[in-house]
Legacy VTK file of the C-alpha trace (Angstrom):
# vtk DataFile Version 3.0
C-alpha trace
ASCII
DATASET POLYDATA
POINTS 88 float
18.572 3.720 19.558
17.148 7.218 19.435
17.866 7.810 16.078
16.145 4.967 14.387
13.682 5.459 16.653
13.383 8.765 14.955
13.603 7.222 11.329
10.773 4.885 12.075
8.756 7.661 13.216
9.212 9.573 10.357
8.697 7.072 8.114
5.159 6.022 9.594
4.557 9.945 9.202
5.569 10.178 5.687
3.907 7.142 4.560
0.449 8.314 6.214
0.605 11.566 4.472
0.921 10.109 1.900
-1.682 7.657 2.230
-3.806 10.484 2.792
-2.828 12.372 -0.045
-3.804 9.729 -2.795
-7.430 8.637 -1.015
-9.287 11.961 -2.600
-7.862 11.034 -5.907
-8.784 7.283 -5.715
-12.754 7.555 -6.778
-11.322 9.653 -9.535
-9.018 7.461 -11.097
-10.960 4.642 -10.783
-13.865 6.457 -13.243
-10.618 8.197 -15.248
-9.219 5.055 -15.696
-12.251 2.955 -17.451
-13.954 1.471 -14.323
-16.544 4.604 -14.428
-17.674 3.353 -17.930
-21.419 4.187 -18.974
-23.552 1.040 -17.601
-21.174 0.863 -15.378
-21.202 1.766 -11.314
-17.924 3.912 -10.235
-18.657 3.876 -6.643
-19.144 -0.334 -7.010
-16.115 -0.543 -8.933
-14.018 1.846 -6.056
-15.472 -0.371 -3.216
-14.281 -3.891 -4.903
-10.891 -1.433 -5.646
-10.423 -0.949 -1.530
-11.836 -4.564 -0.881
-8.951 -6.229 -3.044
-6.226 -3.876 -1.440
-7.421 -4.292 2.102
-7.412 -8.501 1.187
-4.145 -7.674 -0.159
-2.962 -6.113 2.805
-4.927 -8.578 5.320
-3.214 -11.560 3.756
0.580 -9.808 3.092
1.326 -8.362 6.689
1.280 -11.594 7.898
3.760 -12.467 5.534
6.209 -9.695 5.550
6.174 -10.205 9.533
7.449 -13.720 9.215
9.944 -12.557 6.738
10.728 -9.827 9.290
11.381 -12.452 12.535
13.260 -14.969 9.594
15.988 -12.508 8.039
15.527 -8.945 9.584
14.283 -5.925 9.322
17.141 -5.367 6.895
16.860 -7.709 4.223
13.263 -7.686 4.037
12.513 -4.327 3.276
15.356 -4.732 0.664
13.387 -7.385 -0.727
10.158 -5.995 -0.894
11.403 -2.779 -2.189
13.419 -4.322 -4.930
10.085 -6.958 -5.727
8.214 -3.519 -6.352
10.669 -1.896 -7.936
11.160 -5.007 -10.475
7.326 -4.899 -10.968
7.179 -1.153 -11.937
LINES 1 89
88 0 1 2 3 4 5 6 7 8 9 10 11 12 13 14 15 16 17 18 19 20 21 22 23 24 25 26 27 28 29 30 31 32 33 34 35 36 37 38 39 40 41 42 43 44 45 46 47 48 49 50 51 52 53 54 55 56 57 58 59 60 61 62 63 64 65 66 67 68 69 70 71 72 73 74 75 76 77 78 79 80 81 82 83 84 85 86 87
């Protein structure tokens, strides 16, 4: 119990360093990649970019939590890791 304890724990680190990493680089990317065109409002463009992903997120976790409490911890990270890997 203590070690995946531990594993959880690091994981939740590790995927908010992370998540800190990439939010400097996000306004950046988002005029890099187009959205920053001339006539066009970067800032705008990264606030409907954070709006979709917290939707995203608003609308998935309940999701993934019912596939959690259906078929384990087990097979649904396996799922969702192979449905972005197959997207990539």
């Amino acid at each position: 119990e203590g070690r995946v304890l531990t594993v959880v724990s690091v994981n939740i680190v590790l995927y908010a360093v992370c998540y800190q990493l990439q939010r400097p680089i996000e306004p950046y990317l988002v005029d890099r990649l187009g959205a920053g065109r001339p006539g066009s409002d970067a800032a705008a463009n990264y606030a409907w970019l954070q709006s979709f992903f917290n939707l995203v997120q608003t609308v998935g976790a309940p999701v993934v939590g019912r596939l959690l409490d259906a078929c384990g911890a087990r097979n649904t990270f396996a799922a969702v890791f192979l449905r972005v890997g197959a997207k990539l």
